[in-house]
C-alpha positions as CSV (number, residue, x, y, z in Angstrom):
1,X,0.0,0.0,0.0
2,X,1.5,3.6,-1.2
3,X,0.7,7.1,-0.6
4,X,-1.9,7.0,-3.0
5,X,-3.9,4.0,-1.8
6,X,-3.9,6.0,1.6
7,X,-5.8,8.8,0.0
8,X,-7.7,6.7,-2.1
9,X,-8.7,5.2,1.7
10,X,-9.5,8.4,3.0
11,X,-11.8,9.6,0.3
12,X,-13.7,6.5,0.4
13,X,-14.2,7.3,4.5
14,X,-15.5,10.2,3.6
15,X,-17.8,9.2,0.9
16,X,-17.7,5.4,-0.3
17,X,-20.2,6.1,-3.2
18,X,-17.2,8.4,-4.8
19,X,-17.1,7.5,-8.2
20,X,-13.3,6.5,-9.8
21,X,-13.3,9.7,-11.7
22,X,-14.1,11.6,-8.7
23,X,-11.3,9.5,-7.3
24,X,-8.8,9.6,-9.8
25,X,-9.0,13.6,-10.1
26,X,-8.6,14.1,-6.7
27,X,-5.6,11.4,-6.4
28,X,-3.9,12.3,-9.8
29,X,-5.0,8.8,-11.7
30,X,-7.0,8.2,-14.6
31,X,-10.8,6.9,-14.4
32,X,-9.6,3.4,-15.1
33,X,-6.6,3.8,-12.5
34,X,-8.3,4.5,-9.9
35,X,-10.4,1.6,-10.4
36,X,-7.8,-0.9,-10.4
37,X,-6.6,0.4,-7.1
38,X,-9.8,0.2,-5.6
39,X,-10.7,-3.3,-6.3
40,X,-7.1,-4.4,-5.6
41,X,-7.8,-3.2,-1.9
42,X,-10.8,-4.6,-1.7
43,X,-9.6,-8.2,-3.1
44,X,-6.7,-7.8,-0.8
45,X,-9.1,-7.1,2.2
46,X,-8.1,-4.0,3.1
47,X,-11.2,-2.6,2.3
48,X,-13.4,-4.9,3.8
49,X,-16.9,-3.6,3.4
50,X,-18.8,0.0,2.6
51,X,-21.3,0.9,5.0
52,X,-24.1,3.8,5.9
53,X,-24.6,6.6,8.5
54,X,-27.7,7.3,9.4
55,X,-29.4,10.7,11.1
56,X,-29.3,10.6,15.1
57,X,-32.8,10.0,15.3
58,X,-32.8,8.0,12.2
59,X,-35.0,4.6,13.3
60,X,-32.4,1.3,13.1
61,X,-33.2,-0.8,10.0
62,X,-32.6,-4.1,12.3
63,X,-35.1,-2.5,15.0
64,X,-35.1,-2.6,18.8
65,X,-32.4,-2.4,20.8
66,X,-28.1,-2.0,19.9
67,X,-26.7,-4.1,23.3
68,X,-23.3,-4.5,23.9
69,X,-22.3,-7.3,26.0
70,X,-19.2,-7.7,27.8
71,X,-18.1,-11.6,27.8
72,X,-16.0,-13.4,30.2
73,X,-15.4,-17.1,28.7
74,X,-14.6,-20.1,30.7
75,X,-11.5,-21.5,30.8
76,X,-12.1,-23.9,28.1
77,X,-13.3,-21.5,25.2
78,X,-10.2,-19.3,23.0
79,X,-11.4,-16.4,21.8
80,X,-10.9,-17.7,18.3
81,X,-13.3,-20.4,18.9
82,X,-15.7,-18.1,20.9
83,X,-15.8,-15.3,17.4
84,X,-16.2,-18.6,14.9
85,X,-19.5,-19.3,16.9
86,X,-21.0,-16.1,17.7
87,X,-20.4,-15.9,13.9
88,X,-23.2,-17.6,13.2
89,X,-25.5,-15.6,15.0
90,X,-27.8,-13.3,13.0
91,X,-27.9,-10.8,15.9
92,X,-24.5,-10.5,16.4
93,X,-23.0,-8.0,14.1
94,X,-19.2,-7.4,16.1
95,X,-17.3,-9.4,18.4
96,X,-13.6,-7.6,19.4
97,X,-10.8,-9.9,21.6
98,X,-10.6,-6.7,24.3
99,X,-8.0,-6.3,27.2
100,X,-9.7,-5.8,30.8
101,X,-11.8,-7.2,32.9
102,X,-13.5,-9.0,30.1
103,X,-12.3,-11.3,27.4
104,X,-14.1,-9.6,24.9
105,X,-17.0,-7.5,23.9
106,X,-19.9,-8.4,21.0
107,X,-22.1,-5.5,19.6
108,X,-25.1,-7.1,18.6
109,X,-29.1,-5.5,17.9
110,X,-31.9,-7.5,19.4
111,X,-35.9,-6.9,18.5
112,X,-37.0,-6.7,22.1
113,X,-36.1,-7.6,26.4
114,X,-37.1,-11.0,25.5
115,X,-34.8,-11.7,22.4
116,X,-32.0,-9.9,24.6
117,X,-32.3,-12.6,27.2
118,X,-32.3,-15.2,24.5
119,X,-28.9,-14.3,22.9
120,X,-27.7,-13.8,26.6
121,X,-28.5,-17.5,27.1
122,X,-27.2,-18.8,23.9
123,X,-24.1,-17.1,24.1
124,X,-23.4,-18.9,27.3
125,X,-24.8,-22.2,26.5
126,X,-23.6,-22.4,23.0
127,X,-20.9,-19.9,23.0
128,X,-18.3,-20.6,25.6
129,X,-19.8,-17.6,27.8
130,X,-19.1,-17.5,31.7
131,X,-20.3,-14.5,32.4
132,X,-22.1,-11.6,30.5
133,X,-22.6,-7.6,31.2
134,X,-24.7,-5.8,28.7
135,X,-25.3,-2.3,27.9
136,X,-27.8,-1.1,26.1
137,X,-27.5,2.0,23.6
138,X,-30.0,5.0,24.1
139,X,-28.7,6.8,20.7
140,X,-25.5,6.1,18.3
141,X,-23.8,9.4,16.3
């Protein structure tokens, strides 16, 4: 990665529906340039994704409630294994290996209380989970 994929990087922060013209003016590349580099980061996974932000007030898409839950595993789960199974769960969007009091952290959005409990119980039933603290989000920015 050069100088120039780092501002390609930044412009697509700012704006990841930038066209490659737009792009390639700003960065000093042609159309086609600038396209190359693009989809060589993202083959290489540096660019792993494009996303949206949404207004404050802006309703979630997923609905209800954006929990974060501090996890303590037993002493038989790794972390690796612990991420490969909360993988598979449709409410969990993040999990992060975290130093602290906790082994880790998982960022996940639940439709109500009562789904909330149910992830809580999976993740410690299925999941390798000792011990959970959640946190529940009033309003992201």
């Amino acid at each position: 990665m050069d100088a120039i994929d780092e501002q390609i990087l930044g412009l697509l922060q700012e704006n990841a529906r930038r066209s490659f013209s737009a792009i390639g003016r700003t960065v000093g590349l042609s159309t086609n340039a600038a396209a190359v580099r693009v989809r060589r980061l993202e083959q290489s996974g540096i660019i792993l994704g494009y996303t949206i932000r949404t207004g404050i007030d802006a309703p979630d898409p997923r609905g209800g409630l954006e929990v974060f839950i501090d996890v303590r595993l037993d002493d038989a789960t790794d972390f690796d294994v612990f991420a490969e199974r909360v993988g598979s769960i449709s409410e969990i969007v993040d999990a992060v290996h975290m130093t602290g009091a906790y082994d880790g952290m998982v960022r996940a959005f639940t439709r109500d209380t009562a789904s909330l409990d149910r992830l809580l119980r999976r993740l410690k039933k299925e999941c390798g989970a000792a011990q959970t603290q959640t946190r529940v989000a009033l309003r992201s920015y």
